[in-house]
mmCIF file of the C-alpha atoms, coordinates in Angstrom:
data_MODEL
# 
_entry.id   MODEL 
# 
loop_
_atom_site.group_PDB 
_atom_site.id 
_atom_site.type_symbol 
_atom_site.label_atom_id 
_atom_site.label_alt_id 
_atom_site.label_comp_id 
_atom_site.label_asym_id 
_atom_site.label_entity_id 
_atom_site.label_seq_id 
_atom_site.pdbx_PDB_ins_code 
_atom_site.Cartn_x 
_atom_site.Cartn_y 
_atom_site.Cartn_z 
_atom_site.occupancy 
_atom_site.B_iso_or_equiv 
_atom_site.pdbx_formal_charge 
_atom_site.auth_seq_id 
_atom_site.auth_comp_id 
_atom_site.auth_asym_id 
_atom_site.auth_atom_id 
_atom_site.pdbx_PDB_model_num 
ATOM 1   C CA . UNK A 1 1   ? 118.451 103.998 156.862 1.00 0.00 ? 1   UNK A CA 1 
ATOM 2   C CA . UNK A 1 2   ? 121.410 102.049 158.374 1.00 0.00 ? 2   UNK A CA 1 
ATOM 3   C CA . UNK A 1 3   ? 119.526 99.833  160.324 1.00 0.00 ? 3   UNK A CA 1 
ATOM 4   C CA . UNK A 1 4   ? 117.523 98.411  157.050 1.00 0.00 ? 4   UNK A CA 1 
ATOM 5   C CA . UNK A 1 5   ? 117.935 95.100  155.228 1.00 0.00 ? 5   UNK A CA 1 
ATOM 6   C CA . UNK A 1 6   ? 118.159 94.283  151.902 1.00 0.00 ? 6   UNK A CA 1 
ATOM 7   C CA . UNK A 1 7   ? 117.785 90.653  150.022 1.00 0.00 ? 7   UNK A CA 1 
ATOM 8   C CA . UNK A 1 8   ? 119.134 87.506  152.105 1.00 0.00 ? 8   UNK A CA 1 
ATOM 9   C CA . UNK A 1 9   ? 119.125 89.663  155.379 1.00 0.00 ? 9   UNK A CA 1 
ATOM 10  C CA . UNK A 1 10  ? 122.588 91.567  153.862 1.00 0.00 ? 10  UNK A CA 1 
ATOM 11  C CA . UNK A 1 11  ? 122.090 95.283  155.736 1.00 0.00 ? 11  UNK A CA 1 
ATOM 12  C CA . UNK A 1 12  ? 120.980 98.357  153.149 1.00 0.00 ? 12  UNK A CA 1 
ATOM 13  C CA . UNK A 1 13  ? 124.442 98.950  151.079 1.00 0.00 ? 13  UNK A CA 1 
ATOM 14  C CA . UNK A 1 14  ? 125.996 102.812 152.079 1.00 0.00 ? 14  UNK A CA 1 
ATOM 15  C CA . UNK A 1 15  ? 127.543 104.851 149.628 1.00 0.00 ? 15  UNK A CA 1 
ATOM 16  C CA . UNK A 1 16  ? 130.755 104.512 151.145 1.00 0.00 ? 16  UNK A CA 1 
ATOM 17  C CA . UNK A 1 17  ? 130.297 100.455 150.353 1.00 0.00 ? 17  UNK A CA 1 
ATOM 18  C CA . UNK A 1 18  ? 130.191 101.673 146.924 1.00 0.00 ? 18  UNK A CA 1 
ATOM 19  C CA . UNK A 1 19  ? 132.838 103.800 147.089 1.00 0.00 ? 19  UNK A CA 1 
ATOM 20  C CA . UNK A 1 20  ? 135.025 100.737 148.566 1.00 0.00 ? 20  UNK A CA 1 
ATOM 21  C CA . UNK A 1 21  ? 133.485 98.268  145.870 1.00 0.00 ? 21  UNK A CA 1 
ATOM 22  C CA . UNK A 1 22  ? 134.784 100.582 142.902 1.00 0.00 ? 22  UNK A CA 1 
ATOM 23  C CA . UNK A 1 23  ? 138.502 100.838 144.534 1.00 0.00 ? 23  UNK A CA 1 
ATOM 24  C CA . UNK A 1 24  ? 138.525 97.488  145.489 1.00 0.00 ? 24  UNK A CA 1 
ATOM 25  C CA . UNK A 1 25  ? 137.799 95.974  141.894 1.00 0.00 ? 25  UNK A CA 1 
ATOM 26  C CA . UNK A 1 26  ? 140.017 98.770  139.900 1.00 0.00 ? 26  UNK A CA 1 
ATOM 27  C CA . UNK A 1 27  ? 137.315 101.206 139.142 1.00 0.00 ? 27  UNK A CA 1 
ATOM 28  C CA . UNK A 1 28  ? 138.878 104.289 137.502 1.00 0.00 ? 28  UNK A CA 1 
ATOM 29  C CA . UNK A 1 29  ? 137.896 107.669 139.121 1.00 0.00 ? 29  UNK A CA 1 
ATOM 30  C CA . UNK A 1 30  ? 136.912 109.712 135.457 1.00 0.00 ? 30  UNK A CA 1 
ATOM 31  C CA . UNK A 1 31  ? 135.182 112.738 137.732 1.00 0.00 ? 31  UNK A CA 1 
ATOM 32  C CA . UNK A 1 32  ? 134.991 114.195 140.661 1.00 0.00 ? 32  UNK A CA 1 
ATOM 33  C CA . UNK A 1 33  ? 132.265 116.777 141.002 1.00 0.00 ? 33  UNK A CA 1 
ATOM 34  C CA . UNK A 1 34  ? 133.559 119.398 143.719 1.00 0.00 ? 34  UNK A CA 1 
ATOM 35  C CA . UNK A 1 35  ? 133.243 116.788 146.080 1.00 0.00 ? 35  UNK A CA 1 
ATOM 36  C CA . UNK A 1 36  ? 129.634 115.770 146.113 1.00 0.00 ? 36  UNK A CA 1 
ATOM 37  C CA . UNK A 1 37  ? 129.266 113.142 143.108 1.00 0.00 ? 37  UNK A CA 1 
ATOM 38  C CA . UNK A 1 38  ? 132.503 110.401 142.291 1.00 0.00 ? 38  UNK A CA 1 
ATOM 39  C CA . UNK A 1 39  ? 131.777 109.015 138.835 1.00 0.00 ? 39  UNK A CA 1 
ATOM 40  C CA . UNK A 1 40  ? 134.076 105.565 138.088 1.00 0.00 ? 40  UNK A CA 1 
ATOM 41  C CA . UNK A 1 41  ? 134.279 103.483 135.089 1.00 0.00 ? 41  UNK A CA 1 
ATOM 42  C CA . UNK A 1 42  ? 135.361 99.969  134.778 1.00 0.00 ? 42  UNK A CA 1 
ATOM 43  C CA . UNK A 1 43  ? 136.708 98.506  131.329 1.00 0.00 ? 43  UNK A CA 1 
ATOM 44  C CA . UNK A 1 44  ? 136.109 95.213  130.973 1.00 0.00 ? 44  UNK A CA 1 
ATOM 45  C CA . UNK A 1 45  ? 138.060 92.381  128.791 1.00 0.00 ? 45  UNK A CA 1 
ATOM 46  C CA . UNK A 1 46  ? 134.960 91.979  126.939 1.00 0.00 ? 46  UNK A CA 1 
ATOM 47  C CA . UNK A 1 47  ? 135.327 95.945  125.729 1.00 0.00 ? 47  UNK A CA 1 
ATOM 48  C CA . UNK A 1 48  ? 131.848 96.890  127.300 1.00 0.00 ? 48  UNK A CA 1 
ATOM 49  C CA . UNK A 1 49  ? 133.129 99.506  129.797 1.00 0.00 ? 49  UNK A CA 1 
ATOM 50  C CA . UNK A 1 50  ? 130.789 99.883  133.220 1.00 0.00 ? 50  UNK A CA 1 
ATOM 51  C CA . UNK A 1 51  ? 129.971 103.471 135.101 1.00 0.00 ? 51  UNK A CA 1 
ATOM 52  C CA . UNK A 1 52  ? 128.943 104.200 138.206 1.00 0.00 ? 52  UNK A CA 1 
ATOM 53  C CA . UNK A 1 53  ? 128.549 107.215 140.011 1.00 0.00 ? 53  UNK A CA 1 
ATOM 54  C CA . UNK A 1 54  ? 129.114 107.409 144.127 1.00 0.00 ? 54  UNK A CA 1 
ATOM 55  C CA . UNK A 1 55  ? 127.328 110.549 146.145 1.00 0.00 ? 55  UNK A CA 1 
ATOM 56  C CA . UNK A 1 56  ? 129.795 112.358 148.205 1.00 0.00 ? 56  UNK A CA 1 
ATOM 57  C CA . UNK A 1 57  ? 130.435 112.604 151.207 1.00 0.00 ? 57  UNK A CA 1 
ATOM 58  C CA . UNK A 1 58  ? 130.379 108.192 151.510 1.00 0.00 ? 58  UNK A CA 1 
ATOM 59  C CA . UNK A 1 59  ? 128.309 108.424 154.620 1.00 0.00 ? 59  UNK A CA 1 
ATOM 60  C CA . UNK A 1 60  ? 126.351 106.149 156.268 1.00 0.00 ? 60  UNK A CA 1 
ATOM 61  C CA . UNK A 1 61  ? 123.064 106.471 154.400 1.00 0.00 ? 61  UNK A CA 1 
ATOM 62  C CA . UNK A 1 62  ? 121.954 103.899 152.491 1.00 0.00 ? 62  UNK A CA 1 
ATOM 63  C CA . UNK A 1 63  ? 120.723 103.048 148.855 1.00 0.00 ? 63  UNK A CA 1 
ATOM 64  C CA . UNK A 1 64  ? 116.767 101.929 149.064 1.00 0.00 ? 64  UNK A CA 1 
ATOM 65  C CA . UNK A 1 65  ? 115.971 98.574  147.505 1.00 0.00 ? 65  UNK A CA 1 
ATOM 66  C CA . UNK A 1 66  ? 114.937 100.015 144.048 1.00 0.00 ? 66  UNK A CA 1 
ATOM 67  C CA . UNK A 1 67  ? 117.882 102.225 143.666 1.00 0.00 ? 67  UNK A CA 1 
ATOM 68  C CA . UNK A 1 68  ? 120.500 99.822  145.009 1.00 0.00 ? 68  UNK A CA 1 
ATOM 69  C CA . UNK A 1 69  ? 119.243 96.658  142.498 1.00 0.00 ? 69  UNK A CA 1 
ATOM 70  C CA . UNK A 1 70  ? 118.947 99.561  139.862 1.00 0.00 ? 70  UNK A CA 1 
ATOM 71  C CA . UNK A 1 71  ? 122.809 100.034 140.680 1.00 0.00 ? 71  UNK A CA 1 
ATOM 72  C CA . UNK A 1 72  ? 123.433 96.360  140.872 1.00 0.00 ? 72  UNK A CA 1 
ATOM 73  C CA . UNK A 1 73  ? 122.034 95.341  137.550 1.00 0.00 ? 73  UNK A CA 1 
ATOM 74  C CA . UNK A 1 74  ? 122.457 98.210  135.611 1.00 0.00 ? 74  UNK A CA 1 
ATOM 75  C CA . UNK A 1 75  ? 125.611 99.810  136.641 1.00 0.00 ? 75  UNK A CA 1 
ATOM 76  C CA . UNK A 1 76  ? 127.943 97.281  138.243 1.00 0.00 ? 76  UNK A CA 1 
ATOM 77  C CA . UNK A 1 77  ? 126.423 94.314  136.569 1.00 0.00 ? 77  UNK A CA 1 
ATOM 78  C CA . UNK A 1 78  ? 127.045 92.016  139.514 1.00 0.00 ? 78  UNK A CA 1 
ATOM 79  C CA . UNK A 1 79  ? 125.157 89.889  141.810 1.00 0.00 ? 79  UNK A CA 1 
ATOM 80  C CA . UNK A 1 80  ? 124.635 91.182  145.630 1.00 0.00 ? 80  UNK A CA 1 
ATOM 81  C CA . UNK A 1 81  ? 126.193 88.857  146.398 1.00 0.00 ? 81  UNK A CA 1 
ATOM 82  C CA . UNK A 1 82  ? 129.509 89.322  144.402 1.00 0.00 ? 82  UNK A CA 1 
ATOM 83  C CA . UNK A 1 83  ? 128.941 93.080  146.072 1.00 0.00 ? 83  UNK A CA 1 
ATOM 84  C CA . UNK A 1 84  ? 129.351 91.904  149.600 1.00 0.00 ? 84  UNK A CA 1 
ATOM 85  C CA . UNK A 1 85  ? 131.990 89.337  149.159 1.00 0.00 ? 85  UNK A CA 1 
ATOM 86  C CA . UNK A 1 86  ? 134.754 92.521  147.362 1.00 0.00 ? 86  UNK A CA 1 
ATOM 87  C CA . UNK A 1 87  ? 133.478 95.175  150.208 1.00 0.00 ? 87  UNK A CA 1 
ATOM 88  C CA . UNK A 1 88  ? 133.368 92.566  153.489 1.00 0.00 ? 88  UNK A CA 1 
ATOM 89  C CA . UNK A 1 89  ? 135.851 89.953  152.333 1.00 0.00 ? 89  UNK A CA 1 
ATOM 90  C CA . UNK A 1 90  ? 137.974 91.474  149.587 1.00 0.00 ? 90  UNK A CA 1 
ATOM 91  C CA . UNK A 1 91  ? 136.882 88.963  146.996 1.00 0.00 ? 91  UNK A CA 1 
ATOM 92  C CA . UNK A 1 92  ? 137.208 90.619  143.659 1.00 0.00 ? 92  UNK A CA 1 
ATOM 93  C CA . UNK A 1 93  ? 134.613 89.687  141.134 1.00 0.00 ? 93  UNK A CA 1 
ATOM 94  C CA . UNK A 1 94  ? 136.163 87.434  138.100 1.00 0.00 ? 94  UNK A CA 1 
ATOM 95  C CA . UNK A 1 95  ? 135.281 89.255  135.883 1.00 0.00 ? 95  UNK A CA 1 
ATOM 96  C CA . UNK A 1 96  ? 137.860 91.955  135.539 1.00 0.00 ? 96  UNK A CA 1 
ATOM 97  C CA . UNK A 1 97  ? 140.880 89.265  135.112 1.00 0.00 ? 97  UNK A CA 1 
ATOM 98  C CA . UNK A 1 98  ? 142.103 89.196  131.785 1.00 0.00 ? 98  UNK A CA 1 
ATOM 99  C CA . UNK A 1 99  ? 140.861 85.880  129.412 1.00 0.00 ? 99  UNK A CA 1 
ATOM 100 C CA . UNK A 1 100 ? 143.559 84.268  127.625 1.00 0.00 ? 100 UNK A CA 1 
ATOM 101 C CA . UNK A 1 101 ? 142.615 84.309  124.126 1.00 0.00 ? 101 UNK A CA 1 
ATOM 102 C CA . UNK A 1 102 ? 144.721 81.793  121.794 1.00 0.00 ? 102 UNK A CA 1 
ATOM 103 C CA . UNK A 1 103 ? 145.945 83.984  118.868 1.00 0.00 ? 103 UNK A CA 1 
ATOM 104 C CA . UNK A 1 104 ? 144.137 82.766  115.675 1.00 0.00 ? 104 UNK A CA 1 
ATOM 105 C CA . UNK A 1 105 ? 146.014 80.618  112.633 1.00 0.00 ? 105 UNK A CA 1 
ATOM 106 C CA . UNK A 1 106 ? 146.270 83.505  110.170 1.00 0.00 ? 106 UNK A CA 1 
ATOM 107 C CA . UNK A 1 107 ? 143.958 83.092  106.999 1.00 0.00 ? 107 UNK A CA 1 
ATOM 108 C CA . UNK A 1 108 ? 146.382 82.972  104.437 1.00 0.00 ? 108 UNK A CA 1 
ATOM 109 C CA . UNK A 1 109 ? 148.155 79.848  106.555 1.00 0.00 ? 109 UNK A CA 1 
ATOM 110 C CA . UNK A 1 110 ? 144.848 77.796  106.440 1.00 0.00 ? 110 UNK A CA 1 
ATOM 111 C CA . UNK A 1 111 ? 144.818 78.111  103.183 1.00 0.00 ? 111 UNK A CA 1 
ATOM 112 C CA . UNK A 1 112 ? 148.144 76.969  102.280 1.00 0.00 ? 112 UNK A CA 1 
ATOM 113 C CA . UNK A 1 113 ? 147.883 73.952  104.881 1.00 0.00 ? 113 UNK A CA 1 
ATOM 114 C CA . UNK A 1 114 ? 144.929 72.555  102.967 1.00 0.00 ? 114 UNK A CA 1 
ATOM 115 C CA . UNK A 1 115 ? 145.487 73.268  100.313 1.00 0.00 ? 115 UNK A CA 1 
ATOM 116 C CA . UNK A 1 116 ? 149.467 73.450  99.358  1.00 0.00 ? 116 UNK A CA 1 
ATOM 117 C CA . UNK A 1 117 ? 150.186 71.055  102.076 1.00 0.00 ? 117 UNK A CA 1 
ATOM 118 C CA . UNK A 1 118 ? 147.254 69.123  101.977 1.00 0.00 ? 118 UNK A CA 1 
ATOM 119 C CA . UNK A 1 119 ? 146.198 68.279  105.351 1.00 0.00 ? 119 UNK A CA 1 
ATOM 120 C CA . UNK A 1 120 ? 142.967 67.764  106.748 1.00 0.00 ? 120 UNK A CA 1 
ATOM 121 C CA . UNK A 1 121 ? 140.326 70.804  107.679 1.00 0.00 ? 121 UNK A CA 1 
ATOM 122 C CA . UNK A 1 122 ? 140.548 68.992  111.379 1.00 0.00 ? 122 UNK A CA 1 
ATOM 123 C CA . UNK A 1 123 ? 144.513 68.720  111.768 1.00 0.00 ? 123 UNK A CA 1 
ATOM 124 C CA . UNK A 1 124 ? 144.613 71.850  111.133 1.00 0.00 ? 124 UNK A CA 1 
ATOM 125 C CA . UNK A 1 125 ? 142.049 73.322  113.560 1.00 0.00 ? 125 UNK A CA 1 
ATOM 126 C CA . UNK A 1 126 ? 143.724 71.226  116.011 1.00 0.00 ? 126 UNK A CA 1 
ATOM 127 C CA . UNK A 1 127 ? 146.868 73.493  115.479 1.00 0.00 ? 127 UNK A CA 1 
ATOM 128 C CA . UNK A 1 128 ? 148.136 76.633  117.643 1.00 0.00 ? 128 UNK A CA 1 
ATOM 129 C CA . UNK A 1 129 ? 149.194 79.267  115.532 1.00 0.00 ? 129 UNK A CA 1 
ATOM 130 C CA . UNK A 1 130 ? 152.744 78.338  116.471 1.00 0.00 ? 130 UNK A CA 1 
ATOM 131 C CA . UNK A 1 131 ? 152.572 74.812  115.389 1.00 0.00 ? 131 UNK A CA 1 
ATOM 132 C CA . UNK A 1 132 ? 150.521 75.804  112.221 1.00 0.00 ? 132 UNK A CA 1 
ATOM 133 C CA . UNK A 1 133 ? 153.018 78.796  111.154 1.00 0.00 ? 133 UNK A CA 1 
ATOM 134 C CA . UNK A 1 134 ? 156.129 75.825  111.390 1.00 0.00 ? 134 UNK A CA 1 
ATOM 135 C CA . UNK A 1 135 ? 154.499 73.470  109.739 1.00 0.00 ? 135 UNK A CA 1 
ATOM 136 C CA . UNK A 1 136 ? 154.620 76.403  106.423 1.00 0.00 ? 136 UNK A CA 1 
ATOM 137 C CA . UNK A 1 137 ? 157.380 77.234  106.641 1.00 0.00 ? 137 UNK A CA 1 
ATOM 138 C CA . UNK A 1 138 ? 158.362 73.255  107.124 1.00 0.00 ? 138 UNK A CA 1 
ATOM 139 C CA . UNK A 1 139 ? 156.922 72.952  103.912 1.00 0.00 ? 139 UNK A CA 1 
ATOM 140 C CA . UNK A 1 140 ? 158.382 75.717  101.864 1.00 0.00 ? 140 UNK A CA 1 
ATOM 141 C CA . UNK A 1 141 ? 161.970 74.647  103.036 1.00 0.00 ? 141 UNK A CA 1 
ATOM 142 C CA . UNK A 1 142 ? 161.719 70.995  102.978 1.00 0.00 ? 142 UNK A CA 1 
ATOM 143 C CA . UNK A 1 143 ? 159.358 70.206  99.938  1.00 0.00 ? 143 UNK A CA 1 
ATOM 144 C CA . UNK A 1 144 ? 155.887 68.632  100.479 1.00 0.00 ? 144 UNK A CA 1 
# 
């Protein structure tokens, strides 16, 4: 009921928390059963891609204890307290910002910097892709 407590005194999570959870983080609405049942999915920058599914109306009843860390580990794969802090203080969990990824030195231009250019295996993992793509074509138009 509403006046329960879950983990670290934090009150028994409603289905409207959920609700504001999933719009709050950028949850996609992929269903919407006639009104009773919300299902959301969340894709991720590591390509898994989370669902949850909200019971309509978002009243005030609340998830028990089993269900709700059910939910929490299974569904949103977040800690309580990440929960809390997107629903009460608007903190969006990390997760969901893009990583930057450098873009890889292409094969083909390892090979030809040790081997045509003859540099070191450790110059050249030191090297963007930018800086190892010049230093080719450096090659090929100035001589070795």
């Amino acid at each position: 009921m509403a006046g329960e407590f879950h983990a670290m005194n934090r009150p028994a999570p409603t289905r409207e928390d959920l609700d504001t959870f999933c719009r709050r983080e950028g949850w996609q609405e992929v269903r919407n059963a006639r009104g009773e049942h919300l299902t959301y999915e969340l894709h991720l920058p590591d390509g898994r891609i989370l669902r949850t599914r909200v019971s309509r109306p978002p009243d005030k009843a609340t998830y028990g204890p089993k269900m709700w860390a059910h939910v929490l580990r299974d569904q949103l794969c977040i800690s309580e307290a990440e929960f809390w802090a997107c629903v009460k203080d608007g903190v969006v969990p990390g997760r969901t910002a893009p990583r930057v990824v450098a873009e890889a030195v292409p094969a083909q231009v390892v090979h030809l910097l040790i081997h045509q250019v003859r540099l070191r295996e450790d110059e050249v993992a030191a090297m963007t892709r930018d800086e190892a793509i010049a230093r080719v074509n450096r090659f090929w138009t100035e001589g070795g």
